[in-house]
C-alpha positions as CSV (number, residue, x, y, z in Angstrom):
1,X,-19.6,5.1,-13.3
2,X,-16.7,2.7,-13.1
3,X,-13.4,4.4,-11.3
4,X,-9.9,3.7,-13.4
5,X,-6.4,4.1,-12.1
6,X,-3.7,4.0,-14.3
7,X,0.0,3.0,-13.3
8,X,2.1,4.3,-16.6
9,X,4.7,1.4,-16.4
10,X,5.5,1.3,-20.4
11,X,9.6,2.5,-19.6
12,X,10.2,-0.6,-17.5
13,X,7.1,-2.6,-18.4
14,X,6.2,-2.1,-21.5
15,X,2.7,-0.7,-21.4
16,X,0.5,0.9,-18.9
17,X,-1.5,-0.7,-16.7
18,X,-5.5,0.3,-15.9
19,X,-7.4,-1.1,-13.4
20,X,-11.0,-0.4,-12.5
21,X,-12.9,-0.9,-9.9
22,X,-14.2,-4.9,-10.1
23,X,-15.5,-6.8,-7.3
24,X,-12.2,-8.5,-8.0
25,X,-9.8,-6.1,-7.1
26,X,-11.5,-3.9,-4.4
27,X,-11.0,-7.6,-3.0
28,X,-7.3,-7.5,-3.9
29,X,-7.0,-4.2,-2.9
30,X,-8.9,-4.7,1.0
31,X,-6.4,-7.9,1.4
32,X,-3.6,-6.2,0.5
33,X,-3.7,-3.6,3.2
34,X,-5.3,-5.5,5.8
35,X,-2.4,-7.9,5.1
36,X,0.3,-4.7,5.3
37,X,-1.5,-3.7,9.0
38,X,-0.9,-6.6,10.1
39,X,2.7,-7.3,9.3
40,X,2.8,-3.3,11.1
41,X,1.2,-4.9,14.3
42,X,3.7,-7.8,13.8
43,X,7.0,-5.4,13.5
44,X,5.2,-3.6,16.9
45,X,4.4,-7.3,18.8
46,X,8.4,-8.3,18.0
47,X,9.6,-5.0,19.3
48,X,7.1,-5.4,22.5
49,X,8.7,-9.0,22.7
50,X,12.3,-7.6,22.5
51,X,11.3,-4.3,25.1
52,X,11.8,-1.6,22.4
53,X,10.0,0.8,20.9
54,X,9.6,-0.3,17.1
55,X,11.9,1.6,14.6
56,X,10.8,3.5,12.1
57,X,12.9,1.8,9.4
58,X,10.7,-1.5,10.3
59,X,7.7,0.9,9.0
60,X,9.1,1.2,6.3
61,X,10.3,-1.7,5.4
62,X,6.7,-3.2,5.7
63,X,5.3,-0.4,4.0
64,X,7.8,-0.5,1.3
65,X,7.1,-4.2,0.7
66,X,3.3,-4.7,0.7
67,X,2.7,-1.4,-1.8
68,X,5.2,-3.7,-4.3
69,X,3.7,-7.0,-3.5
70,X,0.2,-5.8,-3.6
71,X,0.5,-3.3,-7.0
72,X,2.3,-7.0,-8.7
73,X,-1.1,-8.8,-7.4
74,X,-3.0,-6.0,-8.5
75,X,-1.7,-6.1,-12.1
76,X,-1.5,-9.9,-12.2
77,X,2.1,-9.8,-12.9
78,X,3.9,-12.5,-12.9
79,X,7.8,-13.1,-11.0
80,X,9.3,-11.5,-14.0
81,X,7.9,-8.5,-14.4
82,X,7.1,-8.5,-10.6
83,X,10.7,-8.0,-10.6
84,X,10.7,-5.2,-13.0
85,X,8.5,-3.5,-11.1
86,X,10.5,-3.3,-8.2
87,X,13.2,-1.2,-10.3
88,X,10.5,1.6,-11.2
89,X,10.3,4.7,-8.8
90,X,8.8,4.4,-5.4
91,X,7.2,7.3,-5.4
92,X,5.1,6.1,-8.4
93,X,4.6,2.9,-7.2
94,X,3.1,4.6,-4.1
95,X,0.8,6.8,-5.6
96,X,-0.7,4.4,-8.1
97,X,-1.5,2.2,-4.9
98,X,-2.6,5.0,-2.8
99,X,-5.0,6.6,-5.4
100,X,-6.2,2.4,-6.0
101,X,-6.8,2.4,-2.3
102,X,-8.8,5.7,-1.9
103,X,-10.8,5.7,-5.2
104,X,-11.8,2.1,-4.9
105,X,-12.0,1.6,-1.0
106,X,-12.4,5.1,0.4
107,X,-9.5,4.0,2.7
108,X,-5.6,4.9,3.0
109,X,-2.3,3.4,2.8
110,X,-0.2,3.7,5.8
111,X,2.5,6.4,5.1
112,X,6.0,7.2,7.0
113,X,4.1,10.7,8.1
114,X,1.0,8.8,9.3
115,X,3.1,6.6,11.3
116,X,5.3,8.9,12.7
117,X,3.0,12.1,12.4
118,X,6.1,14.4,10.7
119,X,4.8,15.8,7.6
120,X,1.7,14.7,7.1
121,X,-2.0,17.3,7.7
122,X,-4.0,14.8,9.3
123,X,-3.1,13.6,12.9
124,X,-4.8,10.5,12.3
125,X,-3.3,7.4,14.6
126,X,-2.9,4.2,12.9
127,X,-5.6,2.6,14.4
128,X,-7.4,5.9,12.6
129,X,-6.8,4.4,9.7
130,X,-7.5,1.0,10.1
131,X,-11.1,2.2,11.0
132,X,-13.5,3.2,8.3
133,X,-17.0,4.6,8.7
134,X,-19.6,2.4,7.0
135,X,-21.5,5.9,6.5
């Protein structure tokens, strides 16, 4: 049985957007996160360059960034509405992505709490995350 999620975008949008689970867009989806851990490692290998500790705003920022740029790819939107998108709620935004990522990849999208541990009931470290079990 095929797994939908459904972003309700019609107030900024239009319409709503479903997505199931294709071949296509677990691809899309896989990409998009292993391309948002690694532009974490890269806010961690600039901080190791400058001798900091990386700041949690970088996180963010990254995080903030990828769920937009991966939800537009996702939905095949194009630089207008791309830019619509980015006025809708975060929080929504988030949890379409997050519930994408999980239904259709059994895996998880890095989080403010998972990076910094406040918040969140698992104590899993990002490296954690980036692993998944085959099983």
């Amino acid at each position: 049985m095929s797994k939908v999620v459904t972003l309700n975008a019609k107030n900024i949008l239009g319409k709503d957007f479903s997505v199931i689970d294709t071949f296509e867009n677990v691809k899309k989806t896989n990409k998009g996160l292993l391309d948002m851990f690694k532009a974490m490692d890269d806010v961690e290998d600039k901080a190791k360059e400058e001798h900091r500790d990386p700041l949690l705003p970088e996180y963010g920022m990254v995080i903030n960034e990828y769920i937009l740029k991966n939800v537009a790819k996702l939905l095949n939107l194009g630089s207008e509405d791309t830019k619509k998108l980015s006025e809708m709620s975060r929080s929504d935004l988030a949890e379409f992505y997050q519930k994408v990522a999980a239904e259709f990849c059994q895996m998880q999208v890095p989080t403010m709490g998972a990076v910094t541990g406040v918040g969140e009931d698992t104590k899993q470290s990002k490296e954690e995350l980036k692993t998944v079990d085959p099983k």
